[in-house]
C-alpha positions as CSV (number, residue, x, y, z in Angstrom):
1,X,30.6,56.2,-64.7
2,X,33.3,56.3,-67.3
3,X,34.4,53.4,-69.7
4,X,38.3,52.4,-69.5
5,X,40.2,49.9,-71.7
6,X,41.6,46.7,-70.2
7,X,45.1,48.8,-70.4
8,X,43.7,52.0,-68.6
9,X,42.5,49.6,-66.0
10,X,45.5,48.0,-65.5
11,X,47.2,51.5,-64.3
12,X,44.7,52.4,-62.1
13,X,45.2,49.4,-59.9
14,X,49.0,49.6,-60.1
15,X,48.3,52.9,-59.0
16,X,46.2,52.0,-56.1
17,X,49.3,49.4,-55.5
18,X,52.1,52.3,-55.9
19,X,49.5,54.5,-53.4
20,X,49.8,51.6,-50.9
21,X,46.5,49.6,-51.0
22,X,48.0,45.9,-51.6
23,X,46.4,43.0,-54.2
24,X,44.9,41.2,-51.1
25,X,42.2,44.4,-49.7
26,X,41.7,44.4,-53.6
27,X,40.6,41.1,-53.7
28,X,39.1,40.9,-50.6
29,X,36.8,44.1,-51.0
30,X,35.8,42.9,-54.7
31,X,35.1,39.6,-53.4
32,X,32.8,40.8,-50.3
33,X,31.1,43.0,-53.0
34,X,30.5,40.4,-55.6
35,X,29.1,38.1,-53.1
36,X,26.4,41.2,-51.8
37,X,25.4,41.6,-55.3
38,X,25.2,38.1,-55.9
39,X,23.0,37.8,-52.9
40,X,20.8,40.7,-54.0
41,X,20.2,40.0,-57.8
42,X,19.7,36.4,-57.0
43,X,17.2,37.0,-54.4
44,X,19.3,34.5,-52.3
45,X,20.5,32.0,-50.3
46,X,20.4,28.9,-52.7
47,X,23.1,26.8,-54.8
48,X,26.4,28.7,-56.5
49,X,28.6,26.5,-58.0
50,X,31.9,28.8,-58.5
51,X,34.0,27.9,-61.7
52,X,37.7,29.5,-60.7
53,X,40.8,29.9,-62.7
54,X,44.4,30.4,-61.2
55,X,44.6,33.6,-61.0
56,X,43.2,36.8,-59.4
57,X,39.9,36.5,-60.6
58,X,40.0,32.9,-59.4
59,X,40.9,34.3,-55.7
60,X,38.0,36.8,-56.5
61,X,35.4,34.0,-56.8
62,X,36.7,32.2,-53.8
63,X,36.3,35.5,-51.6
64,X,32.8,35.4,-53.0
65,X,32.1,31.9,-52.4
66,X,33.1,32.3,-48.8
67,X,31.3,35.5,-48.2
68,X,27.8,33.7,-49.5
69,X,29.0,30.6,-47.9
70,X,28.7,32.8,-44.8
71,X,25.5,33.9,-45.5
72,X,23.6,30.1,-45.8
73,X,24.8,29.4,-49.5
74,X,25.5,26.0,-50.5
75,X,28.8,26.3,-52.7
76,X,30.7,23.4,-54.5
77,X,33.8,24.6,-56.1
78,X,35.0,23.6,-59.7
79,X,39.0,24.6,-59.9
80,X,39.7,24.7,-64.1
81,X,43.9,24.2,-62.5
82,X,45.7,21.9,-60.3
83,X,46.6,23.4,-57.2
84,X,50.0,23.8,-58.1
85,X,49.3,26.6,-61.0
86,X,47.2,28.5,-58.6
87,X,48.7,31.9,-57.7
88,X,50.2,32.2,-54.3
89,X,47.1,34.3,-53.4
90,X,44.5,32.5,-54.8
91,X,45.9,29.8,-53.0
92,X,45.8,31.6,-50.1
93,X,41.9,32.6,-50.3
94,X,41.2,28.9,-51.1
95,X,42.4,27.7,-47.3
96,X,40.9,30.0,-45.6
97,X,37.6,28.7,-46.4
98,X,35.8,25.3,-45.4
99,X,34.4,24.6,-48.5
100,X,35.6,21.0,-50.1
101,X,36.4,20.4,-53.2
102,X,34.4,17.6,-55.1
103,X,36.1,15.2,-57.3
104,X,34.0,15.0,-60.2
105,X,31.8,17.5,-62.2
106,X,29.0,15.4,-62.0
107,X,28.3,15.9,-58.0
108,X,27.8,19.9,-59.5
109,X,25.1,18.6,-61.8
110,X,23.2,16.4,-58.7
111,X,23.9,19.1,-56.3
112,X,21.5,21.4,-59.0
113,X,19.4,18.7,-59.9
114,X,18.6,18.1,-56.4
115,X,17.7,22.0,-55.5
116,X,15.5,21.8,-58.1
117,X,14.0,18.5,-56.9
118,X,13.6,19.5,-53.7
119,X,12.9,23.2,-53.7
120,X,11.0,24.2,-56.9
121,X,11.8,27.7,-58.7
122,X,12.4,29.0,-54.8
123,X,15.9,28.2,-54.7
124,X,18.3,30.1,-56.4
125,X,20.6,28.1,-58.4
126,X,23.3,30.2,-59.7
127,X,27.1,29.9,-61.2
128,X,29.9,32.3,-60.8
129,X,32.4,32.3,-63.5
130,X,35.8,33.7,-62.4
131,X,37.9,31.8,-65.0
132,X,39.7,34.8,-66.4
133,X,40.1,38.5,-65.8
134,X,40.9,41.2,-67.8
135,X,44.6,40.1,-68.7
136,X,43.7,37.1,-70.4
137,X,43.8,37.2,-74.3
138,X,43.1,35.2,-77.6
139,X,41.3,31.9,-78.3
140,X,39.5,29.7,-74.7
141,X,41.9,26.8,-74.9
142,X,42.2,24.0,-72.9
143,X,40.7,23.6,-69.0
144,X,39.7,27.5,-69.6
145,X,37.7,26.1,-72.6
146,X,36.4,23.2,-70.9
147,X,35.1,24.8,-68.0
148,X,33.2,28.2,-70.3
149,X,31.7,25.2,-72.0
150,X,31.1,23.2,-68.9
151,X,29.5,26.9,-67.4
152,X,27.0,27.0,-70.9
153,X,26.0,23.6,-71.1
154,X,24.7,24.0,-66.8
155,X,22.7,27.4,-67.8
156,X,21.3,25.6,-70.6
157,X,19.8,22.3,-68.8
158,X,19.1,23.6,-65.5
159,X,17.5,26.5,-64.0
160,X,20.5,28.3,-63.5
161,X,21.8,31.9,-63.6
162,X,25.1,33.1,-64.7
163,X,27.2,35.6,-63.0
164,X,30.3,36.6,-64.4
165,X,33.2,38.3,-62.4
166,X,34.9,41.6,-64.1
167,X,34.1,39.9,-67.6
168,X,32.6,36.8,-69.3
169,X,35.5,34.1,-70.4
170,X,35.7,34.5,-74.0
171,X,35.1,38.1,-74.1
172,X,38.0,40.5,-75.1
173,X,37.8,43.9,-72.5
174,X,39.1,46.0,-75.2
175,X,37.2,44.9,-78.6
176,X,34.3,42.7,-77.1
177,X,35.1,39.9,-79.8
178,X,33.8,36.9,-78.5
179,X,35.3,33.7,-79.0
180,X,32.9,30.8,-79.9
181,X,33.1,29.1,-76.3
182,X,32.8,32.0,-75.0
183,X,30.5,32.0,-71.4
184,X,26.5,33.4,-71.5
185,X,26.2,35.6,-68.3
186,X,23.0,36.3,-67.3
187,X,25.0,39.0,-65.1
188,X,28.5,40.6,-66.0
189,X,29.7,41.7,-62.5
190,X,32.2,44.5,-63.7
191,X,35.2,45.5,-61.1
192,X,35.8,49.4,-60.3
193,X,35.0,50.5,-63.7
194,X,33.3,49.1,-66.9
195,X,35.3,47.7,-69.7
196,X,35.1,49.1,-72.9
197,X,34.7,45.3,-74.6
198,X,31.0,44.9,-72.2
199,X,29.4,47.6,-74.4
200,X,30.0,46.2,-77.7
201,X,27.1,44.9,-79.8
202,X,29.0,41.5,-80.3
203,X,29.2,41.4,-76.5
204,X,25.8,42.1,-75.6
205,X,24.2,38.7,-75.1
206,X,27.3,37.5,-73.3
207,X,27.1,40.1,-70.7
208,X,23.5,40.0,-69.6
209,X,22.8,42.6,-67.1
210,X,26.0,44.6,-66.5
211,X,26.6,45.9,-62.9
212,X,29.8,48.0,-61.5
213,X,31.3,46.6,-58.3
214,X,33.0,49.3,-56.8
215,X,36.3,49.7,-54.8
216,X,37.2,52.1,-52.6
217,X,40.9,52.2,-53.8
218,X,39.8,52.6,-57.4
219,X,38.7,56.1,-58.2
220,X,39.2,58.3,-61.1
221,X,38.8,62.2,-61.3
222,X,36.1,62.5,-64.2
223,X,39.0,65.1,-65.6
224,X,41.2,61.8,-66.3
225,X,39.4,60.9,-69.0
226,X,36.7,64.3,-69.9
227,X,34.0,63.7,-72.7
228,X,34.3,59.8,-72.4
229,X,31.2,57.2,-73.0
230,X,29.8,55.9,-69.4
231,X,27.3,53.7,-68.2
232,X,24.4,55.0,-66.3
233,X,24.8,53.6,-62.7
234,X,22.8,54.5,-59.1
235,X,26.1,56.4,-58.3
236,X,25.6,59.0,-61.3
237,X,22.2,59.1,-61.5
238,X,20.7,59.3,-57.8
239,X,21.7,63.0,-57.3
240,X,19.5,64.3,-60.5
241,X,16.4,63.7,-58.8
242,X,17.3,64.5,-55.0
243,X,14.4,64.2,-52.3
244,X,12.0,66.4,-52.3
245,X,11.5,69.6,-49.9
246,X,8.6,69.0,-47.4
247,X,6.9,71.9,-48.9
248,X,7.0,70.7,-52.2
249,X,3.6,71.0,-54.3
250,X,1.9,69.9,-57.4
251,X,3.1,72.4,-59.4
252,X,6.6,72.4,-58.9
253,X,7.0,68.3,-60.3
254,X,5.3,68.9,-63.5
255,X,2.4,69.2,-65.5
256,X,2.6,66.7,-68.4
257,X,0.6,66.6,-71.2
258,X,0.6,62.8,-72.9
259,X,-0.9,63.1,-77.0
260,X,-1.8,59.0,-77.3
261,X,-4.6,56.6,-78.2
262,X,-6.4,55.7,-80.9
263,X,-8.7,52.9,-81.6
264,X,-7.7,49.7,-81.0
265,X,-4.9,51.1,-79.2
266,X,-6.1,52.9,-76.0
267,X,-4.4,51.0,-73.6
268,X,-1.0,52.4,-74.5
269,X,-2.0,55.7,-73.3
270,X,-3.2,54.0,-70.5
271,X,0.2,52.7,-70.0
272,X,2.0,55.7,-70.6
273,X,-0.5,57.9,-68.2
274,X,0.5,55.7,-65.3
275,X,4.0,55.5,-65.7
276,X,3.9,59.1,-65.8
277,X,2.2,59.2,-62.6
278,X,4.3,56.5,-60.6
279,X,7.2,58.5,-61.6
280,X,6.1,61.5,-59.5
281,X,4.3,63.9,-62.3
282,X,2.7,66.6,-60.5
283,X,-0.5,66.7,-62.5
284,X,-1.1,64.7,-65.8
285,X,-3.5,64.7,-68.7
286,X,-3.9,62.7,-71.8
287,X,-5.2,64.5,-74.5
288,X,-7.6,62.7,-77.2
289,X,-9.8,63.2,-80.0
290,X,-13.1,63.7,-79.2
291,X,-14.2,60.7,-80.7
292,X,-12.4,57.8,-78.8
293,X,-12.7,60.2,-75.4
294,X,-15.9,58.1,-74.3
295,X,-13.4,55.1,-74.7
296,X,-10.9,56.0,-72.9
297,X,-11.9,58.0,-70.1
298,X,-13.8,55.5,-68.1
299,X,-10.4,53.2,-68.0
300,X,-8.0,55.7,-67.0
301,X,-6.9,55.7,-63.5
302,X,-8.9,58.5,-60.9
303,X,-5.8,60.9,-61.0
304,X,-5.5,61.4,-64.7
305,X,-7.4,64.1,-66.8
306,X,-8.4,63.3,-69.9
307,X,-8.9,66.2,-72.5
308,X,-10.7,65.7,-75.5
309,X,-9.8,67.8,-78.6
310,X,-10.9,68.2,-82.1
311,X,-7.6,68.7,-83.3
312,X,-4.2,67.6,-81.8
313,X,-3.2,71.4,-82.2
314,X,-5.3,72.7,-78.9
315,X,-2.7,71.4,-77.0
316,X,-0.1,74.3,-78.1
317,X,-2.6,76.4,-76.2
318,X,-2.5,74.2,-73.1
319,X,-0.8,75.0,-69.8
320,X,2.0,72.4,-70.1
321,X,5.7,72.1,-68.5
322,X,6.1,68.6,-70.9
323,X,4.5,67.1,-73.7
324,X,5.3,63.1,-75.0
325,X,3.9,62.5,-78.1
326,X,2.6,59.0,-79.3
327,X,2.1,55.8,-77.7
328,X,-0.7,54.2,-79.9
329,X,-1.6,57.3,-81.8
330,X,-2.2,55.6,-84.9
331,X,-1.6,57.5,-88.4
332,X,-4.6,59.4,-89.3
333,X,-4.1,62.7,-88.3
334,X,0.0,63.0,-89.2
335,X,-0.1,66.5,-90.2
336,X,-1.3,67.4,-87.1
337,X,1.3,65.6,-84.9
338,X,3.9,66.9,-87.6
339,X,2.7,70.2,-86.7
340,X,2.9,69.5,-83.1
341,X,6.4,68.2,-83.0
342,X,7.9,71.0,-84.8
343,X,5.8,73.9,-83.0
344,X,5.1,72.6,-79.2
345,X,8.0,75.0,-77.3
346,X,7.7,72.7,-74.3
347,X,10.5,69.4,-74.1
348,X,8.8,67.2,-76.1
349,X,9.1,63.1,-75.7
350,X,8.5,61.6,-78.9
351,X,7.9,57.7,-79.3
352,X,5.9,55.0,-81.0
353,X,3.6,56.7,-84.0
354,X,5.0,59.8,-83.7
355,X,8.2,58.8,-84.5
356,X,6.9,57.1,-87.4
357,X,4.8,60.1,-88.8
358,X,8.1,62.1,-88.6
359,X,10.0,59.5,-90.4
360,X,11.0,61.4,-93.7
361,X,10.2,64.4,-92.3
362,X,13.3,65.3,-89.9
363,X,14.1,68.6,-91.1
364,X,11.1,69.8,-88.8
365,X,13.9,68.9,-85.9
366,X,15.9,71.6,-87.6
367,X,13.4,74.3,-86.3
368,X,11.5,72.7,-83.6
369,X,10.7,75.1,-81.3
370,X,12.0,72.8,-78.2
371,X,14.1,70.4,-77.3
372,X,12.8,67.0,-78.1
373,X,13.8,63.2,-77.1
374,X,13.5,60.9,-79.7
375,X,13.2,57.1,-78.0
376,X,12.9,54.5,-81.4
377,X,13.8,50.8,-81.1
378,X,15.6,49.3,-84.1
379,X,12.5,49.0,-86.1
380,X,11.6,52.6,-86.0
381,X,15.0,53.7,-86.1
382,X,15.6,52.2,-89.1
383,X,12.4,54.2,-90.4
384,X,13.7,57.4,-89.0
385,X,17.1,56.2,-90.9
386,X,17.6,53.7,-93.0
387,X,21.6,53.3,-92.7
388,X,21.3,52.7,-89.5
389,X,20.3,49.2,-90.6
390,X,24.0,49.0,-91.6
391,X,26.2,50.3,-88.4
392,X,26.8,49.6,-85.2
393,X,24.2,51.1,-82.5
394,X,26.9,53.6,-81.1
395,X,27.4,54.7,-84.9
396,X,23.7,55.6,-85.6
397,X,23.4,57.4,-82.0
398,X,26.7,59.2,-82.9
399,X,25.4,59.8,-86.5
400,X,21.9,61.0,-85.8
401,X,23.3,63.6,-82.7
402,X,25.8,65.2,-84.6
403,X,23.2,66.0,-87.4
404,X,20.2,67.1,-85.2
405,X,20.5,69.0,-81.8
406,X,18.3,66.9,-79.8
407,X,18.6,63.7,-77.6
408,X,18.4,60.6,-78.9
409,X,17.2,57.2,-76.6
410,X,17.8,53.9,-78.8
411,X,15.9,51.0,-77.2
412,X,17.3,47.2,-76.9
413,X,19.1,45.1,-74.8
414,X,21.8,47.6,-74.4
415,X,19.4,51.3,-74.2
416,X,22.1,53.7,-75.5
417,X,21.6,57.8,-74.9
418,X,23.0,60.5,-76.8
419,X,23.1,64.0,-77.3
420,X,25.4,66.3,-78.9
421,X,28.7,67.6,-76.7
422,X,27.3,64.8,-74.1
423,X,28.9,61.3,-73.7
424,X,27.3,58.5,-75.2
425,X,25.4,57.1,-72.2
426,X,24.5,53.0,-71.5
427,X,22.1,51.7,-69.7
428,X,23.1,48.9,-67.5
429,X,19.6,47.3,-66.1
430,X,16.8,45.4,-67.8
431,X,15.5,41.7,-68.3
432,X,14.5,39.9,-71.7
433,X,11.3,40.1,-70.1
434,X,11.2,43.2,-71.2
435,X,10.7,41.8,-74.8
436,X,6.7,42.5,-75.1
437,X,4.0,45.5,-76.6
438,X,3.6,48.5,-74.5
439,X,7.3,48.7,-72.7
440,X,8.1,51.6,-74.7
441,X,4.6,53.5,-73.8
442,X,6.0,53.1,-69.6
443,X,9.1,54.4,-70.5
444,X,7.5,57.4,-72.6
445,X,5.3,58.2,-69.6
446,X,8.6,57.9,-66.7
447,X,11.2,60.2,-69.1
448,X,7.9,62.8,-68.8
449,X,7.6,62.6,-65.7
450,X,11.4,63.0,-64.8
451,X,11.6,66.2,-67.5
452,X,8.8,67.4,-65.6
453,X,11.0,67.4,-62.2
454,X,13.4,69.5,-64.1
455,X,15.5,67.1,-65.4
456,X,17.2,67.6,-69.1
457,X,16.0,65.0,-71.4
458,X,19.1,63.6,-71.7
459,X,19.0,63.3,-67.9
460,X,15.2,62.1,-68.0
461,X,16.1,59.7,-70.4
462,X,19.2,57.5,-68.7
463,X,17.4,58.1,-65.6
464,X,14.3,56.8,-67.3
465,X,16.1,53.4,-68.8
466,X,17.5,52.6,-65.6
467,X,14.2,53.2,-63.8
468,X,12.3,51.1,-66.0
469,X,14.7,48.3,-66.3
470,X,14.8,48.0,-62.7
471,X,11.5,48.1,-62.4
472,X,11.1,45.1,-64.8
473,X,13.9,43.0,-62.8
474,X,11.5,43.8,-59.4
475,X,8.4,43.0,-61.6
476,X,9.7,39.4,-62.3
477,X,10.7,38.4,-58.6
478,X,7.5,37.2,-57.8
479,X,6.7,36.0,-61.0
480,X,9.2,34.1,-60.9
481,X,9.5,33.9,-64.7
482,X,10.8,36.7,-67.3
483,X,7.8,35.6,-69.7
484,X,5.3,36.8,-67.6
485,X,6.6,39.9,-67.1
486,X,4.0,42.8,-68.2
487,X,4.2,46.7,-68.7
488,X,2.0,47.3,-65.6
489,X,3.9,45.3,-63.7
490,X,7.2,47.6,-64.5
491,X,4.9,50.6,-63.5
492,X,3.4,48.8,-60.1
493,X,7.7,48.8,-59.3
494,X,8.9,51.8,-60.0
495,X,8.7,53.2,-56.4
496,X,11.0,50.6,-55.2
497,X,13.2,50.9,-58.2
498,X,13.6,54.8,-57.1
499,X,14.3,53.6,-53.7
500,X,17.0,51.0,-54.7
501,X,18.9,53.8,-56.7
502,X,18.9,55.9,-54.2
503,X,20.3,53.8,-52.1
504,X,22.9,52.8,-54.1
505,X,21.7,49.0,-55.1
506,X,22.6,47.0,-57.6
């Protein structure tokens, strides 16, 4: 889905407006659709408390307030304006729901202090800030201020989640410079498209987990705006890995050949094995050196093969569709994997030691003998180069794809995806829980898999990051706490991750 300024997303709704749709169904459908996704990220019904500002993103909130309202929410309102600066229609959407609006802030704060009281972690305690939209500019002053502070003080003393509508307050839609009050969304609920200012580093942490609410009377021809940056969403990805023919076999989804394990580090090819077979590899076998195969065979799972080798160069003479290369290799045999990287002619996924073992050795991307994704977090980016220490993250993807003609996955908060002549791809899902050894070996093993289904690697890997994200916000549910979160729980949820982008959730 393509990225628009706040500008650029102006016109399209006056065109919707010019083409007959009127600001109400706007508001009414974005409103209905923020209250579903509220519903289904929160794992609702529970508490909202709904910070509102006088305009349309204030009427918004209040569509979304009655729509959970409807559905067994208990909402308390907080209007940041007297009723007489409202805007006719947000006035409007405020009487035609029966929700009253308390006096004080304080009944907010017993209202949330009492769900927790009385309900544990069960109920969802969540606050919707629809302050400001996308027209709003400069420094939070005044009852806006107030209130973005009021919102971060209430995430940071009770138990609550932060939704924000179309964009945090605070947040610029164009730059992403974020002013010092400036809200701390747990979820940035986006409207019809994505706002250039949401994918800025600055803006990261204010976001949270970005999702698109789509409108029907907002659409774009991709040939508007051809060769834009995008976010990877269930709409864009779901049709690269359509549902397979009844008489699909083994062969046709991919035989994947993983190069991992060392000692002390066995279970990341463990890890990575799994993943690879949760995300619908055909047949799968993790190749090790003969003298950690006693080690690690007995712990794999029944459906993996394990091959042992005396040198990491057998595999070249495998029967393979995919190789990934290096969750918890270790460094002892790096000419080999050198050697492997540059001569393998399968689509290679290269992580973890790998990538480190190539570090000062790139030119063999120059004449690798396939295409290969490269999927570094900071750390080892900063290995594979070192000025990337120094730019933004779009920079170094930008940078490092226009020098090498392979696809490039850059791990964090914000996964970004490039490849040369394709847009610059973000990821949208994911959880801080995320933050712990042996993510990256998961999403080695799931962008396998998915090259091995035919995808291009820089199809595997958005379609990957999405996956695993997902899977990670599933994993936490009943864990009901992103510390706990671990790698094989992401891989236990991948199957219902596939089945939530296919259809179309959040």
């Amino acid at each position: 889905m393509k990225i628009l300024t706040g500008t650029e997303m102006k016109a399209l709704e006056e065109r919707a407006l010019a083409d007959g749709a009127t600001a109400e169904a706007l508001m009414n459908e974005a409103g209905r659709s923020i209250g579903q996704a509220v519903q289904s990220l929160a794992s609702g019904p529970g508490k909202c408390v709904v910070h509102f500002g006088k305009g349309h993103n204030g009427g918004d909130a209040l569509v979304a307030a009655a729509w959970l309202s409807d559905e067994g929410w208990e909402i308390e309102l907080r209007p940041a304006f007297p009723r007489s600066e409202w805007s006719e229609l947000t006035a409007q959407k405020r009487d035609e729901i029966k929700i009253e609006v308390p006096e004080q802030m304080g009944n907010a704060w017993r209202m949330m202090q009492s769900a927790r009281d009385s309900h544990g972690s069960a109920t969802p305690l969540v606050v919707l800030d629809g302050l400001l939209g996308i027209g709003a500019g400069g420094p939070l002053r005044g009852p806006i201020r107030d209130a973005a502070r009021a919102i971060n003080q209430l995430r940071a003393t009770q138990p609550a989640r932060v939704f924000a509508l179309d964009l945090p307050t605070g947040v610029d839609a164009d730059t992403g410079a974020v002013d010092p009050d400036a809200v701390l969304a747990d979820y940035t609920l986006t409207i019809g498209y994505p706002k250039a200012g949401l994918l800025s580093d600055a803006a990261t942490r204010h976001v949270g987990r970005l999702a698109v609410v789509n409108l029907d009377d907002l659409t774009l021809d991709d040939e508007d705006y051809p060769g834009r940056e995008m976010v990877a969403t269930p709409e864009t990805l779901r049709r690269l890995l359509p549902l397979r023919n009844f008489e699909t076999h083994k062969g046709q989804c991919g035989r994947v050949g993983i190069v991992a394990g060392s000692r002390g580090m066995l279970g990341a090819a463990h890890l990575a094995a799994d993943a690879c077979l949760f995300s619908g590899a055909g047949l799968v076998t993790v190749f090790v050196t003969e003298d950690i195969y006693p080690l690690v065979a007995p712990c794999m799972s029944a459906e993996i093969m394990v091959q042992p080798v005396k040198s990491y160069l057998e595999v070249l003479d495998a029967r393979l569709d995919v190789l990934a290369i290096g969750p918890g290799l270790g460094q002892s045999r790096a000419s080999e994997i050198r050697q492997l990287i540059e001569r393998a002619p399968q689509p290679t996924v290269v992580d973890a030691d790998a990538l480190n073992i190539l570090a000062g050795h790139l030119h063999l991307l120059d004449r690798a003998a396939g295409p290969r994704l490269l999927t570094p977090h900071p750390g080892e980016m900063a290995r594979l180069d070192p000025l990337s220490t120094s730019r933004s993250r779009r920079a170094t993807v930008e940078a490092f794809t226009e020098r090498w003609p392979h696809t490039l996955l850059l791990k964090g908060a914000r996964t970004l995806v490039g490849q040369r002549d394709h847009p610059l791809s973000y990821n949208t899902t994911g959880t801080p829980g995320m933050a712990t050894g042996g993510m990256g070996d998961v999403l080695t093993g799931v962008c396998a898999a998915l090259a091995g289904q035919g995808l291009a690697l820089y199809d595997a890997a958005r379609f990957g990051a999405w996956l695993c994200g997902h899977a990670a916000e599933l994993g936490i549910q009943p864990l009901e706490a992103e510390e706990a979160l671990i790698p094989s729980a992401v891989t236990d949820h991948l199957g219902a991750a596939l089945h939530d982008l296919r259809c179309n959730c959040w």
